[in-house]
Biopython code that builds the backbone (N, CA, C, O; Angstrom):
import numpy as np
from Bio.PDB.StructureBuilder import StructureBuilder

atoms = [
    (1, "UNK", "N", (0.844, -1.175, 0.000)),
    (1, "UNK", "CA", (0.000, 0.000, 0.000)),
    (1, "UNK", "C", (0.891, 1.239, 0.000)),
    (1, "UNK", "O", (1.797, 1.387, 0.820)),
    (2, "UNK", "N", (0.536, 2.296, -1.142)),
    (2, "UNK", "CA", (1.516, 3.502, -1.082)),
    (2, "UNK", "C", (0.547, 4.410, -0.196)),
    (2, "UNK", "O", (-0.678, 4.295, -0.152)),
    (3, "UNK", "N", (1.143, 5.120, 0.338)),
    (3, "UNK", "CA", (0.761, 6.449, 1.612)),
    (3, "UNK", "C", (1.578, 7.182, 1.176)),
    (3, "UNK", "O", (2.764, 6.958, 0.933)),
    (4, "UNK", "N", (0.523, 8.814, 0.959)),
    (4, "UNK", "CA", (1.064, 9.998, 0.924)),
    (4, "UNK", "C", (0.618, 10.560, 2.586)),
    (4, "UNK", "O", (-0.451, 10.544, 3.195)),
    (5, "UNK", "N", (2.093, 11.075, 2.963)),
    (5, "UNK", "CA", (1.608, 11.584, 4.582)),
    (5, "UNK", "C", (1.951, 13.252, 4.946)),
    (5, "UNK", "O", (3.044, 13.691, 4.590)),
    (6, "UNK", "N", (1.303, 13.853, 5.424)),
    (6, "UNK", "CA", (1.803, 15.299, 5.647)),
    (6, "UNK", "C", (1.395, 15.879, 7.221)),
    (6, "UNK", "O", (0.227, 16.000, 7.592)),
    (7, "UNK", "N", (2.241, 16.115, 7.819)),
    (7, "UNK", "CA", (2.539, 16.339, 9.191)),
    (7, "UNK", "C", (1.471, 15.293, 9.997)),
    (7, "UNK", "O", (0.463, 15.607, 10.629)),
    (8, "UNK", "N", (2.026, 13.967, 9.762)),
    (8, "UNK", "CA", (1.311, 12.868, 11.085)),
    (8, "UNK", "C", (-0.006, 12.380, 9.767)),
    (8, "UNK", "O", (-0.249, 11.175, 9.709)),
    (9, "UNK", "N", (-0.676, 13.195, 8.920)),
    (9, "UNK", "CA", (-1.930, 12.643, 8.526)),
    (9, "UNK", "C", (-2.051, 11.904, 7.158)),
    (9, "UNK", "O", (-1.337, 12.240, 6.213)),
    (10, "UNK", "N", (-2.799, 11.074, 7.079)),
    (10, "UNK", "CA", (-2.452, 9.586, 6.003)),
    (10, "UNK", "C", (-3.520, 10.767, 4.636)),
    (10, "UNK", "O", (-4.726, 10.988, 4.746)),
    (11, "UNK", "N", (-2.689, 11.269, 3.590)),
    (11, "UNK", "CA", (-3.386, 12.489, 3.002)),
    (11, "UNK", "C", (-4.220, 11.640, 1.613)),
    (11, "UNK", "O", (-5.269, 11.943, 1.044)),
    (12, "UNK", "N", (-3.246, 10.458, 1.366)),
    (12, "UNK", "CA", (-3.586, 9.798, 0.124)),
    (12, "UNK", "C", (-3.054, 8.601, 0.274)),
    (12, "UNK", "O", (-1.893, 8.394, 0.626)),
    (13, "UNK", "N", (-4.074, 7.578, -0.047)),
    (13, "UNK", "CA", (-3.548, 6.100, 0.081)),
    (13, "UNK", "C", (-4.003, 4.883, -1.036)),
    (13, "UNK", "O", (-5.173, 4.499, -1.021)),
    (14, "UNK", "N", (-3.284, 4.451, -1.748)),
    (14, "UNK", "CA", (-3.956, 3.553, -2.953)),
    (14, "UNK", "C", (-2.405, 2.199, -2.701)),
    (14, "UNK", "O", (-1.276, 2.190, -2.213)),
    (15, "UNK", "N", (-3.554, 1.045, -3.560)),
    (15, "UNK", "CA", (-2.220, -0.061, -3.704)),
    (15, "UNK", "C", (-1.591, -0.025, -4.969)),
    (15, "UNK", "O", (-1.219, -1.090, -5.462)),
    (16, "UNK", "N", (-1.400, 1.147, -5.626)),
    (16, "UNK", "CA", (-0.516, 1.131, -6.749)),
    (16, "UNK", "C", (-0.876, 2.353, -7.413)),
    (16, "UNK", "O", (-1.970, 2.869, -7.642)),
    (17, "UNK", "N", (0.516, 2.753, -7.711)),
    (17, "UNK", "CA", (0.448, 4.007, -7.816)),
    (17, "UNK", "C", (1.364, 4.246, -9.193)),
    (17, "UNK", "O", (2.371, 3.551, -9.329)),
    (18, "UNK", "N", (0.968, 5.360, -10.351)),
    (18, "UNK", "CA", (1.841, 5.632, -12.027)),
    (18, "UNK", "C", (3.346, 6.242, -10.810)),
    (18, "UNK", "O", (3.176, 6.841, -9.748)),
    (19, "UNK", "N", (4.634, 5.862, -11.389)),
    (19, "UNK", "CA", (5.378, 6.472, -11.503)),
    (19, "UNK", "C", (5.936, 7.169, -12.646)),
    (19, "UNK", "O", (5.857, 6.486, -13.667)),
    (20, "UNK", "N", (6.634, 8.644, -12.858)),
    (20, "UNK", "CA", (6.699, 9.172, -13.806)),
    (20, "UNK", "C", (8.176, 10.003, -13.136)),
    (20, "UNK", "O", (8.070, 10.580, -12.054)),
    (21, "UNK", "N", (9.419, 9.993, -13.829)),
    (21, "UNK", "CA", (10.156, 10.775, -13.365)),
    (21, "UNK", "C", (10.488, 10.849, -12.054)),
    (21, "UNK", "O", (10.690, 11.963, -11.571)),
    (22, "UNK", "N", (10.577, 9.933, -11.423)),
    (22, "UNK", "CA", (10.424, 9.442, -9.697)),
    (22, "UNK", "C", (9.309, 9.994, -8.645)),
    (22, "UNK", "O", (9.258, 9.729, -7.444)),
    (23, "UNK", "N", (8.349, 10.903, -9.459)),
    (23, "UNK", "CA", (7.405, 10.689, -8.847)),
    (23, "UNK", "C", (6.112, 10.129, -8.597)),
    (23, "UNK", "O", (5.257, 10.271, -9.471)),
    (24, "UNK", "N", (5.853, 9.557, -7.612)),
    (24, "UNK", "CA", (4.209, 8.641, -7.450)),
    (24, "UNK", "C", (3.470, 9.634, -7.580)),
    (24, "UNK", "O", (3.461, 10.817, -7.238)),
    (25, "UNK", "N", (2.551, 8.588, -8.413)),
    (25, "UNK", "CA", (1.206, 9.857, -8.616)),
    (25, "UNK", "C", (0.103, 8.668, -8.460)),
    (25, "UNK", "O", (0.090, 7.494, -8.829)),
    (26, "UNK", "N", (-0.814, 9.489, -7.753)),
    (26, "UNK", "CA", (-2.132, 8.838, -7.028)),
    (26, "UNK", "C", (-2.812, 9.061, -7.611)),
    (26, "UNK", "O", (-2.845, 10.097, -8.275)),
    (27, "UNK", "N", (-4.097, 7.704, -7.609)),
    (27, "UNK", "CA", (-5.393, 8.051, -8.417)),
    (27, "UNK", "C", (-6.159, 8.629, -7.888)),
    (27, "UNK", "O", (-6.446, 8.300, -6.737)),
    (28, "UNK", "N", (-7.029, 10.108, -8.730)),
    (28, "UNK", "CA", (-7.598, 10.746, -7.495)),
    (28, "UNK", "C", (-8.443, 10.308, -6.381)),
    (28, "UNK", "O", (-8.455, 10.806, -5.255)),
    (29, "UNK", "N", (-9.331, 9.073, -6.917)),
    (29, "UNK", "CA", (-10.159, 8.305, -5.867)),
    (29, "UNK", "C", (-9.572, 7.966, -4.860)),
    (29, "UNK", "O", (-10.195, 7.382, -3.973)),
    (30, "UNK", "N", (-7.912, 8.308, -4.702)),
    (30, "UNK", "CA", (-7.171, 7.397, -3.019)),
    (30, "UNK", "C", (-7.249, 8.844, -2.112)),
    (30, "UNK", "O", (-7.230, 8.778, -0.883)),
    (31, "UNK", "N", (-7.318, 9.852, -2.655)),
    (31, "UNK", "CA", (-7.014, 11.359, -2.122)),
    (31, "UNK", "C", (-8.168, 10.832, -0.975)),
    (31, "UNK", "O", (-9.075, 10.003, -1.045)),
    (32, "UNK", "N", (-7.529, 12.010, 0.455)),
    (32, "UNK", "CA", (-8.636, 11.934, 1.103)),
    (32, "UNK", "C", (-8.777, 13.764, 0.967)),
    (32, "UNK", "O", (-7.981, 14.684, 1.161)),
    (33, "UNK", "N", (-10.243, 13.687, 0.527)),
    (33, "UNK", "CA", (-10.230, 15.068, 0.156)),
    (33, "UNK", "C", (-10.061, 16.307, 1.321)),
    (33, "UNK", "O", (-9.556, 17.377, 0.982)),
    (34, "UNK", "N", (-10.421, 16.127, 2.405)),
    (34, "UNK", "CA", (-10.534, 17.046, 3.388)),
    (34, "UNK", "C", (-9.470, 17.443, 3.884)),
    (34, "UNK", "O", (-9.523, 17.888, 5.031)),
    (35, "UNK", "N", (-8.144, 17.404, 3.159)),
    (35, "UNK", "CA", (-7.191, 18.028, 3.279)),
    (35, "UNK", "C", (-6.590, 18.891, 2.152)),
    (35, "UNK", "O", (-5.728, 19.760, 2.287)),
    (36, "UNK", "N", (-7.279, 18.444, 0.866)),
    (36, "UNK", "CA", (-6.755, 19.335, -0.070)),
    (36, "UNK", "C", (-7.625, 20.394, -0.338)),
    (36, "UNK", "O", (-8.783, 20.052, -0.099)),
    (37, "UNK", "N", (-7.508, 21.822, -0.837)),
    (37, "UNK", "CA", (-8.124, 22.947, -1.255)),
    (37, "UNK", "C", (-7.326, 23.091, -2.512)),
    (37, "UNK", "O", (-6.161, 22.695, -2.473)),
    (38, "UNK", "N", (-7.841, 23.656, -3.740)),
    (38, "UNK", "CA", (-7.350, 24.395, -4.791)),
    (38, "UNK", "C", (-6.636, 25.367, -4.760)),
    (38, "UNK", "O", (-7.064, 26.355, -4.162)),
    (39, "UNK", "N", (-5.191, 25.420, -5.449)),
    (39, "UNK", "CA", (-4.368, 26.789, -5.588)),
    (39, "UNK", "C", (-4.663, 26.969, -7.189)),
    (39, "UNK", "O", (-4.993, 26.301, -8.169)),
    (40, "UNK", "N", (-4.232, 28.682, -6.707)),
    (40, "UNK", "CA", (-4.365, 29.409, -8.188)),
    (40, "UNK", "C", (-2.856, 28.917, -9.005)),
    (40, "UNK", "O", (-2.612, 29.098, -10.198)),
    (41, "UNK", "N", (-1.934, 28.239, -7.963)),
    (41, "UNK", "CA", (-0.937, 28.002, -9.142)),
    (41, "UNK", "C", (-0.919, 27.516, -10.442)),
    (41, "UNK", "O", (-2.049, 27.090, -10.683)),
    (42, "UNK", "N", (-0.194, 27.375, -11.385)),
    (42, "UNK", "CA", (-0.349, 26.401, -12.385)),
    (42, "UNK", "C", (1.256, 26.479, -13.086)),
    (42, "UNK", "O", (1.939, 27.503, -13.047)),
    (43, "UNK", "N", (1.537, 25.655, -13.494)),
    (43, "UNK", "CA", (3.004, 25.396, -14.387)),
    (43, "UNK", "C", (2.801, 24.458, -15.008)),
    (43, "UNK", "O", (1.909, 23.612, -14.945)),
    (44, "UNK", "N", (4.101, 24.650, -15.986)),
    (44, "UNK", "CA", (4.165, 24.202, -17.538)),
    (44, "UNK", "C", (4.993, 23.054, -17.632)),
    (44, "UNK", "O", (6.092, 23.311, -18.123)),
    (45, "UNK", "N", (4.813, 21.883, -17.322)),
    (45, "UNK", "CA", (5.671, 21.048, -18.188)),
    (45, "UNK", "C", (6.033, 21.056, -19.581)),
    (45, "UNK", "O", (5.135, 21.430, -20.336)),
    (46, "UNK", "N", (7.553, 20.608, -20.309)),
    (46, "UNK", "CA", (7.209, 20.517, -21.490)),
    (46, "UNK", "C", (6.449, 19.841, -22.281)),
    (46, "UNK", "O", (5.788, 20.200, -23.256)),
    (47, "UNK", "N", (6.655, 18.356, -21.558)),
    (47, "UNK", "CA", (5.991, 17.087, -22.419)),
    (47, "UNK", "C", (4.998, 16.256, -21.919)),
    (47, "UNK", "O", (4.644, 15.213, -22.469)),
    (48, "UNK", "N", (4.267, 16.971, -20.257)),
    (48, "UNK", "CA", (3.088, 17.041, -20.000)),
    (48, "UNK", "C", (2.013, 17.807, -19.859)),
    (48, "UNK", "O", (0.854, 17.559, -19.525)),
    (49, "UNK", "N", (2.671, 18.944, -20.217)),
    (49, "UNK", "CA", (1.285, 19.913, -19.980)),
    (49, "UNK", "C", (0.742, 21.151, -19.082)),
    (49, "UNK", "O", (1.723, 21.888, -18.985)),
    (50, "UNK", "N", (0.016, 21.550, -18.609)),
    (50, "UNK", "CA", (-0.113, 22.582, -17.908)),
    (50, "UNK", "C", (-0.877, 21.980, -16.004)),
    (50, "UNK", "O", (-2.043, 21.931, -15.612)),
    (51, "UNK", "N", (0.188, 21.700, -15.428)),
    (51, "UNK", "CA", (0.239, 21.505, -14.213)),
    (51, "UNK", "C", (-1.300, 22.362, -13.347)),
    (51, "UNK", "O", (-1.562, 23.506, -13.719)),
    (52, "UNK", "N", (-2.201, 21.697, -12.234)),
    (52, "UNK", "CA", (-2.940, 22.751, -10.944)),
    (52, "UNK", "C", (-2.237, 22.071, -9.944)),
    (52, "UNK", "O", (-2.021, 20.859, -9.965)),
    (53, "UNK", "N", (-1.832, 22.948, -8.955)),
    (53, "UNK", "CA", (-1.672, 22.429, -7.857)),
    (53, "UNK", "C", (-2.771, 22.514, -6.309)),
    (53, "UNK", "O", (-3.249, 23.626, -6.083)),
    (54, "UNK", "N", (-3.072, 21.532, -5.464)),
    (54, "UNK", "CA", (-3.360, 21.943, -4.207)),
    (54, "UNK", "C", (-2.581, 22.140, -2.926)),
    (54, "UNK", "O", (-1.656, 21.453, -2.491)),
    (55, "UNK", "N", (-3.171, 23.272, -2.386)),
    (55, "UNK", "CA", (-2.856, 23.341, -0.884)),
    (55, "UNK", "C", (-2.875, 21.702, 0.088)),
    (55, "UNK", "O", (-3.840, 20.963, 0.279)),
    (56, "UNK", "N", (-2.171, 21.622, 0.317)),
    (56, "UNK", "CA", (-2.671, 20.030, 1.562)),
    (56, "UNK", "C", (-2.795, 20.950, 2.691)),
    (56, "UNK", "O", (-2.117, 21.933, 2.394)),
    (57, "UNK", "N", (-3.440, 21.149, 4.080)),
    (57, "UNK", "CA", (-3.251, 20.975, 5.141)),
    (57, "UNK", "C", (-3.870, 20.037, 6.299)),
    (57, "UNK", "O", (-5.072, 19.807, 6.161)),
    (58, "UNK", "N", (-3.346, 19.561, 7.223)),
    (58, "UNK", "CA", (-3.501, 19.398, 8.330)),
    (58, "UNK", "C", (-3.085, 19.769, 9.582)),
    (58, "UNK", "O", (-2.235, 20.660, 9.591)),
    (59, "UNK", "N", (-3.477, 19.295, 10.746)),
    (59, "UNK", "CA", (-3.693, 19.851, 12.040)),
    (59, "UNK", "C", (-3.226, 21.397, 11.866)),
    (59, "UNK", "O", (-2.207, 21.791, 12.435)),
    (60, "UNK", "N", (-3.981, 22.219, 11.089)),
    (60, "UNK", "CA", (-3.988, 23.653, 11.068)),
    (60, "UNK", "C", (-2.598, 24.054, 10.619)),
    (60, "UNK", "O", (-2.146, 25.161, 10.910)),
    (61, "UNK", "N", (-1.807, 23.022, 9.800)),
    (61, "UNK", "CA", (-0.632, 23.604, 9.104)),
    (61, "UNK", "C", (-0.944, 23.187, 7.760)),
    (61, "UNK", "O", (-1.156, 22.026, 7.411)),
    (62, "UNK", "N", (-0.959, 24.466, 6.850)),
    (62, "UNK", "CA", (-0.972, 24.526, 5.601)),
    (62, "UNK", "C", (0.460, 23.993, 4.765)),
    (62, "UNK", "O", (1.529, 23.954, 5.375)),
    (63, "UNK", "N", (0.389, 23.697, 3.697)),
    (63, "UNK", "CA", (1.389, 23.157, 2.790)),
    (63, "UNK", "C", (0.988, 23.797, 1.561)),
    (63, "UNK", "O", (0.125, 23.291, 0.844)),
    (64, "UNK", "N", (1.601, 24.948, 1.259)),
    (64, "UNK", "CA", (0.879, 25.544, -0.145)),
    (64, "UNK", "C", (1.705, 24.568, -1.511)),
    (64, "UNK", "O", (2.857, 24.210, -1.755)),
    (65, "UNK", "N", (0.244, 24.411, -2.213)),
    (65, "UNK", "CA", (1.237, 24.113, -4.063)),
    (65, "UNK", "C", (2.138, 22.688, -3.358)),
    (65, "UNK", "O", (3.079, 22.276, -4.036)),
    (66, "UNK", "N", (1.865, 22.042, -2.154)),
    (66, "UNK", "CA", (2.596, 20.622, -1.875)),
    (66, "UNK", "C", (2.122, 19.690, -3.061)),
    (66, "UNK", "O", (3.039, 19.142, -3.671)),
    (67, "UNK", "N", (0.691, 19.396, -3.530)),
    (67, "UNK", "CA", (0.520, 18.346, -4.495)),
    (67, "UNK", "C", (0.294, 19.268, -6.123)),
    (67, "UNK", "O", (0.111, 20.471, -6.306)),
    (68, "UNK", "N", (0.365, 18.515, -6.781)),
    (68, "UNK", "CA", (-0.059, 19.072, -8.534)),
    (68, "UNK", "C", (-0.881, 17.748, -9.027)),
    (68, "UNK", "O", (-1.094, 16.659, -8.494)),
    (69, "UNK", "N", (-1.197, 18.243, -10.103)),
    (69, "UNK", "CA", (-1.791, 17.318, -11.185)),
    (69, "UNK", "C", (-1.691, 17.923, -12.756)),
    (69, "UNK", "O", (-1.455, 18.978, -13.346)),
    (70, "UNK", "N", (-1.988, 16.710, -12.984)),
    (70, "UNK", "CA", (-2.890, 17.141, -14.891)),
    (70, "UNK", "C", (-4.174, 16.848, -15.371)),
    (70, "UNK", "O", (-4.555, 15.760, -15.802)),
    (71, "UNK", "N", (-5.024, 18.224, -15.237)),
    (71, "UNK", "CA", (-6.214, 17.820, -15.395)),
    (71, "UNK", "C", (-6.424, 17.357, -17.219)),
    (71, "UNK", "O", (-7.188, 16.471, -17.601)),
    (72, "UNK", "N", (-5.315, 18.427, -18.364)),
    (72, "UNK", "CA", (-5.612, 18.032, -19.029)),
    (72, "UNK", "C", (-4.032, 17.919, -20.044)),
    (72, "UNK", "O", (-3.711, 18.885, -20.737)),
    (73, "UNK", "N", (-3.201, 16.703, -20.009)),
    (73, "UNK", "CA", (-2.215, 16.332, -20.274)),
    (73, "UNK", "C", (-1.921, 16.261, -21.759)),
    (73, "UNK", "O", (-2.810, 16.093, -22.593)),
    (74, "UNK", "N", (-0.914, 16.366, -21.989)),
    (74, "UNK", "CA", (-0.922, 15.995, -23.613)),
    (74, "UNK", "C", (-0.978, 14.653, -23.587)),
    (74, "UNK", "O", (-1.090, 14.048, -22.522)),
    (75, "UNK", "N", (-0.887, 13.892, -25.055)),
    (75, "UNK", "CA", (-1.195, 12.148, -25.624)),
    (75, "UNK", "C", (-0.146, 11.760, -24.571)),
    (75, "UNK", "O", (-0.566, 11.070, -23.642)),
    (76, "UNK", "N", (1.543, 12.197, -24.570)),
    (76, "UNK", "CA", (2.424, 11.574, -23.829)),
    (76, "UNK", "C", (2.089, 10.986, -22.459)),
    (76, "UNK", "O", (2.599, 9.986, -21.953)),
    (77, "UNK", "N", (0.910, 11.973, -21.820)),
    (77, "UNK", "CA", (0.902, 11.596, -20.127)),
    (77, "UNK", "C", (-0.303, 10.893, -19.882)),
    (77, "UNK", "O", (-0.566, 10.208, -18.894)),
    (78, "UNK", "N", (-1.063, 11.143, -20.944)),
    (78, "UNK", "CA", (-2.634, 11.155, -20.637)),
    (78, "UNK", "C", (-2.817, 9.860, -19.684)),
    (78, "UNK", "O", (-3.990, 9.623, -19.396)),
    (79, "UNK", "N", (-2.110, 9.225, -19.297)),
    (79, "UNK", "CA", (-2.281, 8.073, -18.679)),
    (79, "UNK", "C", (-1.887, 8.469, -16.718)),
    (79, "UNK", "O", (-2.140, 7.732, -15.766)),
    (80, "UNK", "N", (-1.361, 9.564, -16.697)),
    (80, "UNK", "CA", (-1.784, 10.467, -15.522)),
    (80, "UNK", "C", (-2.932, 11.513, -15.207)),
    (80, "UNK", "O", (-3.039, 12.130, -14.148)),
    (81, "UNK", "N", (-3.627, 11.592, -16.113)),
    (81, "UNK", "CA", (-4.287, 12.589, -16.146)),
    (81, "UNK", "C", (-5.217, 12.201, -14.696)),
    (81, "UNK", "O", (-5.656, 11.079, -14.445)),
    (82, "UNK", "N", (-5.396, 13.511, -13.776)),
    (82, "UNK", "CA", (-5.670, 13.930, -12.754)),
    (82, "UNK", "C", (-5.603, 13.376, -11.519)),
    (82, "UNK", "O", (-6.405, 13.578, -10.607)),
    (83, "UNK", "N", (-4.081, 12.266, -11.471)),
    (83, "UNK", "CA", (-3.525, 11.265, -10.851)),
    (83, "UNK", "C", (-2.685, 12.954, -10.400)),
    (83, "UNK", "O", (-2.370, 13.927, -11.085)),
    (84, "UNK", "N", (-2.524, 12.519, -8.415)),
    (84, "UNK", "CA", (-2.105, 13.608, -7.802)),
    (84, "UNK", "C", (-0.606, 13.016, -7.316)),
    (84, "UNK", "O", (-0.469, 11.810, -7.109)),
    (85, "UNK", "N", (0.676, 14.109, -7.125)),
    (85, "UNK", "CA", (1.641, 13.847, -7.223)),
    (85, "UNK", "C", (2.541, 14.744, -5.950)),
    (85, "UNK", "O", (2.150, 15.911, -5.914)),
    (86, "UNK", "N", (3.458, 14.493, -5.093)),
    (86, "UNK", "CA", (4.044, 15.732, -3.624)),
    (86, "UNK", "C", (5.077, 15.612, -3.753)),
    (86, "UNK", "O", (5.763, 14.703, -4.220)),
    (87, "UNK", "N", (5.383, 16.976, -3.146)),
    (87, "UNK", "CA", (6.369, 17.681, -3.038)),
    (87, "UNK", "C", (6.442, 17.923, -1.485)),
    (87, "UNK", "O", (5.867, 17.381, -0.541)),
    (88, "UNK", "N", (7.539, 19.132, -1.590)),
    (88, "UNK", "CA", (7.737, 19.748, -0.205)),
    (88, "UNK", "C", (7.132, 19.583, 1.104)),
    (88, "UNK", "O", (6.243, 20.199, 1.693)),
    (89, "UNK", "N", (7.795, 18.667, 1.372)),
    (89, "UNK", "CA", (8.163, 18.080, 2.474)),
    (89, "UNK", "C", (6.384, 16.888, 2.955)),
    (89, "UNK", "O", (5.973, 16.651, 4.091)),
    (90, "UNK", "N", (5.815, 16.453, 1.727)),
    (90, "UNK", "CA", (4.601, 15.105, 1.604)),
    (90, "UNK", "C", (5.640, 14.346, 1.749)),
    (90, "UNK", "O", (6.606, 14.731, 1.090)),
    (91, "UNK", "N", (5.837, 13.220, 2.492)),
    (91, "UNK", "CA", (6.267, 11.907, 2.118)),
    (91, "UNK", "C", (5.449, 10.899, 1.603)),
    (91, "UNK", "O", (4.260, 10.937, 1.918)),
    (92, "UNK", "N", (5.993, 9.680, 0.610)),
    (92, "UNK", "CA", (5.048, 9.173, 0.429)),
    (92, "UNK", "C", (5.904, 7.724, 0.452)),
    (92, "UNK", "O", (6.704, 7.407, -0.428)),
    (93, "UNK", "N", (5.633, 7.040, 1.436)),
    (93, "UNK", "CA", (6.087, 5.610, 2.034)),
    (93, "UNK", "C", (5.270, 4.379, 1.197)),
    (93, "UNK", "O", (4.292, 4.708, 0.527)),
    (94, "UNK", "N", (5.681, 2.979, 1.246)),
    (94, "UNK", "CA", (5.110, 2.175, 0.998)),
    (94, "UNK", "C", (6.038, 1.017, -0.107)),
    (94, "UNK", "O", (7.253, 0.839, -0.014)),
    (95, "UNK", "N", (5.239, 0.409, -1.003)),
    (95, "UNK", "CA", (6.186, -0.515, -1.421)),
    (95, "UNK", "C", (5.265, -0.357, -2.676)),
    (95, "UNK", "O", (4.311, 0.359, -2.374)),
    (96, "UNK", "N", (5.226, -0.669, -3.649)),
    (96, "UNK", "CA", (4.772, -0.852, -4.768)),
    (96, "UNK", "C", (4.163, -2.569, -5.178)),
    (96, "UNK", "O", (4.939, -3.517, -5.292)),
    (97, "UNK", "N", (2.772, -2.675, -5.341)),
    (97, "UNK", "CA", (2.695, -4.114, -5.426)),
    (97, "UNK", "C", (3.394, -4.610, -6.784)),
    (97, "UNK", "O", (3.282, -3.835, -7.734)),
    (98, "UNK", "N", (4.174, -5.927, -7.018)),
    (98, "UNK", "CA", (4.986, -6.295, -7.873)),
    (98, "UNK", "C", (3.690, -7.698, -8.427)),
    (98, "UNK", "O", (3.097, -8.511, -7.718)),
    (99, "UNK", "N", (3.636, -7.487, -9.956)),
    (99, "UNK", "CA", (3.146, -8.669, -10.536)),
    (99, "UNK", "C", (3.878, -9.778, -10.249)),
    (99, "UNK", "O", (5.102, -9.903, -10.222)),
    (100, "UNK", "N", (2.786, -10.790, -9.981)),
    (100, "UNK", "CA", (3.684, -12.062, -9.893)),
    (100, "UNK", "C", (4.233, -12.535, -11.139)),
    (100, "UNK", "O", (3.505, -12.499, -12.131)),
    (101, "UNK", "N", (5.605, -13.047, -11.251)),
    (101, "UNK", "CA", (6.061, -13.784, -11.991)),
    (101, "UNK", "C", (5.358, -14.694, -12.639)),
    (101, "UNK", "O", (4.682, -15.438, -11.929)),
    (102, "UNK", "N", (5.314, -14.879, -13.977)),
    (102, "UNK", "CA", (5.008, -15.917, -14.908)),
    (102, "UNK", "C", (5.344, -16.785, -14.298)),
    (102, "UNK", "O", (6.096, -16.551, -13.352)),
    (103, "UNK", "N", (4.935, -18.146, -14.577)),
    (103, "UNK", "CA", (5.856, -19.439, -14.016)),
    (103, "UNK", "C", (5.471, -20.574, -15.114)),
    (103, "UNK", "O", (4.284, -20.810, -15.339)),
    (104, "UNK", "N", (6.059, -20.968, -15.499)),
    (104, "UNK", "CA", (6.198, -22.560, -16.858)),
    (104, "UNK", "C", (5.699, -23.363, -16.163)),
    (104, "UNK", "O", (5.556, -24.519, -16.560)),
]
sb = StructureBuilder()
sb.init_structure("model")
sb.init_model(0)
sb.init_chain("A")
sb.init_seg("    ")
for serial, (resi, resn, name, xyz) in enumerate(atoms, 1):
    if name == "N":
        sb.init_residue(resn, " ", resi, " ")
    sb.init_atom(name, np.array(xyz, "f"), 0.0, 1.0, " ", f" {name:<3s}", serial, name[0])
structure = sb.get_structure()
C-alpha cells in the first residue's frame, strides 16, 4: 500500500500508484479530500502539460502548491491525467505491489 503523509496525517492512500520521473502519482479516488483545497498556481511542463496544484493541510498547518496534477495532459501523459503527485516536504512511504512472476 503507497501512503502519501503530511505532518502525522495519512493524506492519500492507494495499492498502486503511475510512476513518472520518480514521482508517485495517485489516483484521485485514493485522495482523502478534506485536506486538499485548490491553488491558483499552475506550471508548464514541457511534455506534459499545464500543471494545478493543491494546498494540503492538516492539524492547522498549511502546505501551499505541496501536491499538482494534470487535469488536461498531452497524448504523452494522458495516462496520468488527474492522478495527484508531492512535493515539499509530503512523504510518500510504501512498497509498490509487484506482478507475480510468470511461471512454466
Amino acid at each position: 500500500m503507497m501512503r502519501a503523509i503530511w505532518n502525522g496525517a495519512v493524506i492519500a492512500e492507494t495499492p498502486r500508484t503511475k510512476v513518472i520521473e520518480g514521482s508517485h502519482y495517485f489516483p484521485p479516488e485514493s485522495l482523502h479530500r478534506e485536506y486538499f483545497s485548490d491553488s491558483p498556481t499552475r506550471s508548464l511542463c514541457p511534455w506534459k502539460g499545464v500543471a494545478r496544484y493543491y494546498t494540503v493541510s492538516t492539524g492547522g498547518q498549511p502546505n501551499p502548491d505541496a501536491a499538482w496534477y494534470y487535469p488536461h495532459p498531452s497524448p504523452f501523459a494522458r495516462r496520468i491525467k488527474n492522478h495527484v503527485a508531492f512535493w515539499n516536504g509530503v512523504t510518500v512511504e510504501g512498497t509498490r505491489e509487484k506482478k507475480p512472476a510468470n511461471k512454466r
